[in-house]
C-alpha positions as CSV (number, residue, x, y, z in Angstrom):
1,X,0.0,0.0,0.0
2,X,1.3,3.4,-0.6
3,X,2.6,5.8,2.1
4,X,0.1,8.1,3.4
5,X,0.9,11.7,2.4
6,X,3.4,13.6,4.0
7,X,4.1,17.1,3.2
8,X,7.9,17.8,4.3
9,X,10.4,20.8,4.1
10,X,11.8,19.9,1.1
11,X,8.5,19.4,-0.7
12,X,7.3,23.3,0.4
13,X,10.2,25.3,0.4
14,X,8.7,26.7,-3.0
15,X,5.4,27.5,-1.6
16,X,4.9,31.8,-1.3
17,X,4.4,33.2,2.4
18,X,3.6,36.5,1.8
19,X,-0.5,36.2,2.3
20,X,-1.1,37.6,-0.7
21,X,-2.8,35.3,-1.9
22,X,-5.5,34.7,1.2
23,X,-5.7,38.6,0.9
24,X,-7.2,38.3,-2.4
25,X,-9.5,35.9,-1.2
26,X,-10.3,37.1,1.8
27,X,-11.4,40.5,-0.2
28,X,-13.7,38.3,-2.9
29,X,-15.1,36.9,0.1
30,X,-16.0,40.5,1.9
31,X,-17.6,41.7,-1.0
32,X,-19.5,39.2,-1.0
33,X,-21.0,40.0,2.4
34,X,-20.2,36.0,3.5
35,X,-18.7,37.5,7.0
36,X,-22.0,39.5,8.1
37,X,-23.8,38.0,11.0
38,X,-26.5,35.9,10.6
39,X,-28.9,36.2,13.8
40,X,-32.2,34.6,12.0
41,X,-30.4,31.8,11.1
42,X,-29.0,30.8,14.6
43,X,-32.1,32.5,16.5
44,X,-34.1,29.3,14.5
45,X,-31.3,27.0,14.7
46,X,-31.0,27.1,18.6
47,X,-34.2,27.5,19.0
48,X,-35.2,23.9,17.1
49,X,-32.3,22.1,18.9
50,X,-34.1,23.3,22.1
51,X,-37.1,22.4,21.5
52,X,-36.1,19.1,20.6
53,X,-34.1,18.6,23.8
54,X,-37.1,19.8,25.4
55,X,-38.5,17.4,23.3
56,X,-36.6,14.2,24.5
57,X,-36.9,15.3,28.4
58,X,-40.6,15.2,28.2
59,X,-40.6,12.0,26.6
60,X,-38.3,10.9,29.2
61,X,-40.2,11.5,31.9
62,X,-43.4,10.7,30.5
63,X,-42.3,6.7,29.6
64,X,-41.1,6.6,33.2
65,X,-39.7,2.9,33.8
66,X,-39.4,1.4,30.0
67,X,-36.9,0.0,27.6
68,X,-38.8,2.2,25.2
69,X,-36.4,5.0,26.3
70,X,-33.5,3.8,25.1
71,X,-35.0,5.4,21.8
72,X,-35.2,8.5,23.4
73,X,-31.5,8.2,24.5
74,X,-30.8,7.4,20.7
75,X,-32.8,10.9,19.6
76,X,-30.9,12.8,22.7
77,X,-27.5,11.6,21.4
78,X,-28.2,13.4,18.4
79,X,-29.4,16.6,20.1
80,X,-26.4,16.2,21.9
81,X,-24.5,16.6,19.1
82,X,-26.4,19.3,17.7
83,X,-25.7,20.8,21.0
84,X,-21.6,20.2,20.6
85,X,-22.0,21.6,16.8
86,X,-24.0,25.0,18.4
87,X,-20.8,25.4,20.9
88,X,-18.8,25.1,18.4
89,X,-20.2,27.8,16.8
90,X,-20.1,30.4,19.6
91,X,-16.4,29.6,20.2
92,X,-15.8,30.9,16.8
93,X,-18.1,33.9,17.6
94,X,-19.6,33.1,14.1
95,X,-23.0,33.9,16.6
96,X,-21.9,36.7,18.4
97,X,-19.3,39.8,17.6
98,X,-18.5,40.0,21.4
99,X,-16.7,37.8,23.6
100,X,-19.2,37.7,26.7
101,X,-22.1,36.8,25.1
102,X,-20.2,34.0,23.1
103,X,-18.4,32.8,26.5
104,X,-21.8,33.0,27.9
105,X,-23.4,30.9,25.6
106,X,-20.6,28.5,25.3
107,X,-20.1,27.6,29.1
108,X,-23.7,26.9,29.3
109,X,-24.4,24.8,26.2
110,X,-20.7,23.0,26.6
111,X,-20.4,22.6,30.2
112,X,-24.0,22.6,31.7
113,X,-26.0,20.5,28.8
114,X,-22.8,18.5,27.6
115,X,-20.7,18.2,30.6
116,X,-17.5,19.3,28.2
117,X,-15.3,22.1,29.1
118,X,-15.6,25.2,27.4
119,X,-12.5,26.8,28.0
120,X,-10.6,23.7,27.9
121,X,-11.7,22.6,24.1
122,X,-11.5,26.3,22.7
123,X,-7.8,25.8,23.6
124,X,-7.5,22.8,22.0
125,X,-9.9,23.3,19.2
126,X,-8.0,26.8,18.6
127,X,-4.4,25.2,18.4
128,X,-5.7,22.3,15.7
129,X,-7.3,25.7,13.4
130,X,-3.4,27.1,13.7
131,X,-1.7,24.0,12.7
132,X,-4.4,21.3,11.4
133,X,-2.6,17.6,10.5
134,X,0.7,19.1,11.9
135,X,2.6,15.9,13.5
136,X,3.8,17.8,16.7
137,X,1.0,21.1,16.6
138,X,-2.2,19.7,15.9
139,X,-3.7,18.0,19.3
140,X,-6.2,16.8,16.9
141,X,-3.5,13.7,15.6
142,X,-1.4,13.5,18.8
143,X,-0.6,10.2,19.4
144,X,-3.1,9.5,22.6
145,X,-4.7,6.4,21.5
146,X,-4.4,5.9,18.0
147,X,-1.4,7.0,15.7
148,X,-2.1,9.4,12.5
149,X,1.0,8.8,10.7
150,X,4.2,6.1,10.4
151,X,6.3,8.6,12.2
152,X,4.2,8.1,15.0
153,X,3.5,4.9,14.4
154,X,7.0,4.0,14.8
155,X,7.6,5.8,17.7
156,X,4.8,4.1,19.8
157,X,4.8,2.6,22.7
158,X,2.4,1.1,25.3
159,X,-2.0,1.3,24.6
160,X,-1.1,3.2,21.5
161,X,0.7,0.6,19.5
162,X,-1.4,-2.1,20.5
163,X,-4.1,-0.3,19.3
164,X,-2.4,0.0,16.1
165,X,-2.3,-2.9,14.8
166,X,-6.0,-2.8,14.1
167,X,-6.8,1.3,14.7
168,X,-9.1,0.8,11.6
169,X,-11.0,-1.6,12.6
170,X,-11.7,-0.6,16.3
171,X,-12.1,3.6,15.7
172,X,-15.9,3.1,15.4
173,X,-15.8,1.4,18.4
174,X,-13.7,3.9,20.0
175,X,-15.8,6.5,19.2
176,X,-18.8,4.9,21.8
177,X,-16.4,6.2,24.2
178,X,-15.6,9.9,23.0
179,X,-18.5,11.5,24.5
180,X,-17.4,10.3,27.9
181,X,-13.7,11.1,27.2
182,X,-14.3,14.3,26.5
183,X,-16.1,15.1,30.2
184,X,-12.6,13.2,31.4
185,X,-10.4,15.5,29.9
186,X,-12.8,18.1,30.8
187,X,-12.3,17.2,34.6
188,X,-8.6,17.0,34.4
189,X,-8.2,19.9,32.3
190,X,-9.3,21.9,35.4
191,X,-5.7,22.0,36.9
192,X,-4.0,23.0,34.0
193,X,-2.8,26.8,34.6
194,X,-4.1,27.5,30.8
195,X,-7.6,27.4,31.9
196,X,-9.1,30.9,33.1
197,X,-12.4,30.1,34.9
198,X,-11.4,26.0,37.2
199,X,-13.8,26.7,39.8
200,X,-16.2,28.1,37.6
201,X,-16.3,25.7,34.9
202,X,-16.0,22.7,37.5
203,X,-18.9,24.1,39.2
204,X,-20.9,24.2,36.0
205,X,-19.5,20.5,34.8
206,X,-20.4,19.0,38.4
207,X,-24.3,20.6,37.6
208,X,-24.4,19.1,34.6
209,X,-24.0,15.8,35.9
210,X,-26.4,16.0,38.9
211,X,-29.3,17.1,36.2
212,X,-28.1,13.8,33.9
213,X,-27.8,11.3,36.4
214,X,-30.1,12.5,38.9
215,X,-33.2,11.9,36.8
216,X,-31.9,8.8,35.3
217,X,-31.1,6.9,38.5
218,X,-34.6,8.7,39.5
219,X,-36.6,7.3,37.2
220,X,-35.2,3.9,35.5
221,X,-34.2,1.0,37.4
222,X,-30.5,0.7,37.8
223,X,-30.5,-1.7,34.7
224,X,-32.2,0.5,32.5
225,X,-30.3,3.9,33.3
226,X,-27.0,1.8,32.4
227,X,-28.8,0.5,29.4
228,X,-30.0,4.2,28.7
229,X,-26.4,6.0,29.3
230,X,-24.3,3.2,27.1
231,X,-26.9,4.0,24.2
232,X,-26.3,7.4,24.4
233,X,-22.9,8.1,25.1
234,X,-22.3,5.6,22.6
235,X,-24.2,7.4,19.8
236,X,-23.2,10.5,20.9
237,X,-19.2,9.8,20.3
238,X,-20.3,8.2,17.0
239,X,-21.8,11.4,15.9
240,X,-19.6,13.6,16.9
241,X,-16.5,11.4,15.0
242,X,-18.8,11.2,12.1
243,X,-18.9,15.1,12.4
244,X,-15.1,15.5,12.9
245,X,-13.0,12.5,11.7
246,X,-14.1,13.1,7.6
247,X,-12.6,17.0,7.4
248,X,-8.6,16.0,8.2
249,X,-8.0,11.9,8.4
250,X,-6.3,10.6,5.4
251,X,-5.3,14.3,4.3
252,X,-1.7,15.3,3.9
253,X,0.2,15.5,7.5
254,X,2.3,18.3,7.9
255,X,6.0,17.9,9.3
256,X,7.9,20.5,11.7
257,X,9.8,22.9,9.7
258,X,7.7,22.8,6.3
259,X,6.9,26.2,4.9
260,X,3.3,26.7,4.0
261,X,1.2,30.0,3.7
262,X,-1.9,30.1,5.5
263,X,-4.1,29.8,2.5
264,X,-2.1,26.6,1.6
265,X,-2.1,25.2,4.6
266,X,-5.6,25.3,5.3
267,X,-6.8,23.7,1.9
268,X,-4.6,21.5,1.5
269,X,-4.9,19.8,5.0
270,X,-8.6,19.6,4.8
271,X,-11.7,17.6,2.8
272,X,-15.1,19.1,2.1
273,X,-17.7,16.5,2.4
274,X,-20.3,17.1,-0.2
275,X,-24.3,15.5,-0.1
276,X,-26.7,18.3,0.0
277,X,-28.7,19.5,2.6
278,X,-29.0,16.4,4.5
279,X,-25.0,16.3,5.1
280,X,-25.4,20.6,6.0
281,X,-27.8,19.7,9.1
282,X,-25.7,16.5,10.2
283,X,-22.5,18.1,10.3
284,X,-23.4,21.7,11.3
285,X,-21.6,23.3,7.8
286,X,-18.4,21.8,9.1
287,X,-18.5,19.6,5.9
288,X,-17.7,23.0,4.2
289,X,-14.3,22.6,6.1
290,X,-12.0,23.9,3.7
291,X,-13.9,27.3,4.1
292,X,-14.6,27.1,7.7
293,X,-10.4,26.8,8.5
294,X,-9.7,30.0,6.4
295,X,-12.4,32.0,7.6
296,X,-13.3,30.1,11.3
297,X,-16.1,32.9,12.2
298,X,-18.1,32.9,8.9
299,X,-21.9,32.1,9.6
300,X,-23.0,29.0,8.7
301,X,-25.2,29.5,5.8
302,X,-22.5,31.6,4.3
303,X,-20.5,28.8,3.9
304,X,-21.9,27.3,0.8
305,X,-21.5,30.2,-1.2
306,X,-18.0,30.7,0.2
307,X,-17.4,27.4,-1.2
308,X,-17.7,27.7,-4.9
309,X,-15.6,31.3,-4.6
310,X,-12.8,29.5,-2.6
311,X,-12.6,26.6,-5.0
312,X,-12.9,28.8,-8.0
313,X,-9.7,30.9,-7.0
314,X,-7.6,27.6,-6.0
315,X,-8.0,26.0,-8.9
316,X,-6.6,29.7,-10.8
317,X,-3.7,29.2,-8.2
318,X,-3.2,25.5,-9.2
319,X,-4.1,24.3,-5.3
320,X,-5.4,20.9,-4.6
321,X,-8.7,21.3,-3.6
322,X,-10.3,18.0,-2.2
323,X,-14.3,16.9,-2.0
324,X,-15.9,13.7,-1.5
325,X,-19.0,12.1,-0.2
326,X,-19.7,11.4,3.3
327,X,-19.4,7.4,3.3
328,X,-16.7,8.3,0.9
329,X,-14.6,10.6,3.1
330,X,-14.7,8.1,5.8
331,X,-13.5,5.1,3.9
332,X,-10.4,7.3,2.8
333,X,-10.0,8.0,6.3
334,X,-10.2,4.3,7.7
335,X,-7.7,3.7,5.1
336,X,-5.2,5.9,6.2
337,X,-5.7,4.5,9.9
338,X,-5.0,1.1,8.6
339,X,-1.9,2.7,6.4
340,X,0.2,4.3,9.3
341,X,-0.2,1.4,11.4
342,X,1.3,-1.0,9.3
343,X,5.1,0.1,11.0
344,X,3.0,-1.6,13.9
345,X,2.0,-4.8,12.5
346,X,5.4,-5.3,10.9
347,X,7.1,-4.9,14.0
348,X,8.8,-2.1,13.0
């Protein structure tokens, strides 16, 4: 099997860094009018994904003691990901121009309703927009559990290169658990001396879990609210990697001292994910990634239109420019898992 892509130094010391060229985009794109905010559109957005969590809660406690609920913790896993997707967008104030509002916003729909620190992922999620697919930047392909390249694979030690050997086949699996990893890291995250707000945000994590198990344990036998919280954690973390894990994996992996331009960098590091307005609701416009990474606070709806001016100028600057479907995008990045860790399963 081929090597998975790897842009190195030598391959980009040709590439321009003046900016010039994400200037002249950046202006196509203001004249537009993409960047203006869109308060309609996210007035009716959050408004729907309230009402159906509002939705699922009645239905909750109306069933009382039933197996039947472990539909509703099927429907709530996908409000909760509708949920991460609206935190999302307040982080990148693509919602709000100010900060407080945003930060408002954010701690209660990340921390309260999802249990995930706010502060925490904006860190994380901000260093992956600097440097996404960079071996030793991007948290995104840090080698926690899996490995994202040979490099890393070769280098791996302990749960990671077991895990390895057969990352391709178990990352669906893994991703039942992502939902609860993410409150994990959340947790420990507290006592890091990058976070701004510990006691605040730990307060607000600790309520959301008294308002999720509380009723649970409340209402359903012990049985049953196990039953219920393995359904939906478990479809939650499978959204939220079908959300996430199309726009990067199995896209070129940058390498410390490469020289890319910001425009460059962006593009060529990400995938669009193209199925009409079915994929737009299920992945929140972030299957319009290639736009979202150069311009992180454009509204949603923008993004479509964004998209055919951004692929329009890369193909007059010769960039690579990549699209595929959804079931497509994820095949391409299960093969790239299986790719890197073949160092592992040749004992390399």
């Amino acid at each position: 099997m081929a090597n998975p892509t790897v842009l190195t130094a030598d391959s980009t010391t040709r590439e321009r860094e003046t900016g010039s060229d994400f200037s002249e985009l950046s202006r196509r794109i203001a004249e537009a009018g993409l960047l203006k905010r869109r308060p309609v559109y996210y007035t009716v957005r959050f408004a729907a994904v309230a009402g159906a969590l509002g939705a699922g809660v009645t239905a909750f406690l109306a069933l009382g003691d039933s197996w039947l609920q472990l539909f509703v913790a099927a429907a709530l896993a996908v409000v909760f990901g509708q949920l991460g997707l609206a935190a999302h967008d307040l982080a990148h104030r693509q919602v709000f121009s100010r900060r407080r509002p945003s930060e408002i916003g954010g701690l209660l729909t990340a921390n309260v309703l999802l249990g995930m620190s706010y502060g925490w992922w904006m860190n994380k999620h901000t260093r992956h927009h600097a440097n996404p697919n960079h071996e030793e930047k991007d948290p995104d392909v840090s080698p926690d559990i899996l490995v994202w390249s040979r490099r890393q694979a070769s280098r791996a030690r302990g749960l990671p290169r077991f895990i390895g050997k057969h990352q391709a086949v178990l990352f669906i699996p893994l991703l039942t658990l992502e939902g609860l990893n993410l409150s994990l890291s959340s947790f420990r995250a507290l006592r890091h001396p990058s976070m701004k707000r510990p006691v605040l945000e730990g307060i607000l994590l600790v309520v959301h879990f008294v308002l999720y198990f509380g009723p649970l344990f409340a209402v359903l036998s012990p049985g049953k609210a196990l039953a219920f919280i393995a359904v939906h954690q478990g479809l939650f973390g499978i959204y939220l990697g079908s959300v996430f894990a199309p726009n990067h994996k199995g896209m070129p992996m940058i390498e410390e001292g490469m020289r890319l331009d910001f425009l460059r960098r962006q593009v060529i590091t990400s995938r669009n994910v193209q199925g009409g307005l079915f994929v737009d609701v299920f992945m929140g416009g972030l299957n319009y990634q290639i736009e979202h990474h150069l311009f992180p606070s454009m509204p949603t709806p923008a993004l479509g239109k964004a998209q055919a001016l951004t692929e329009r100028y890369c193909a007059e600057l010769g960039i690579p420019y990549r699209q595929s479907g959804l079931l497509a995008s994820h095949r391409q990045a299960l093969r790239h898992l299986r790719s890197v860790g073949e160092p592992i399963r040749q004992g390399r």
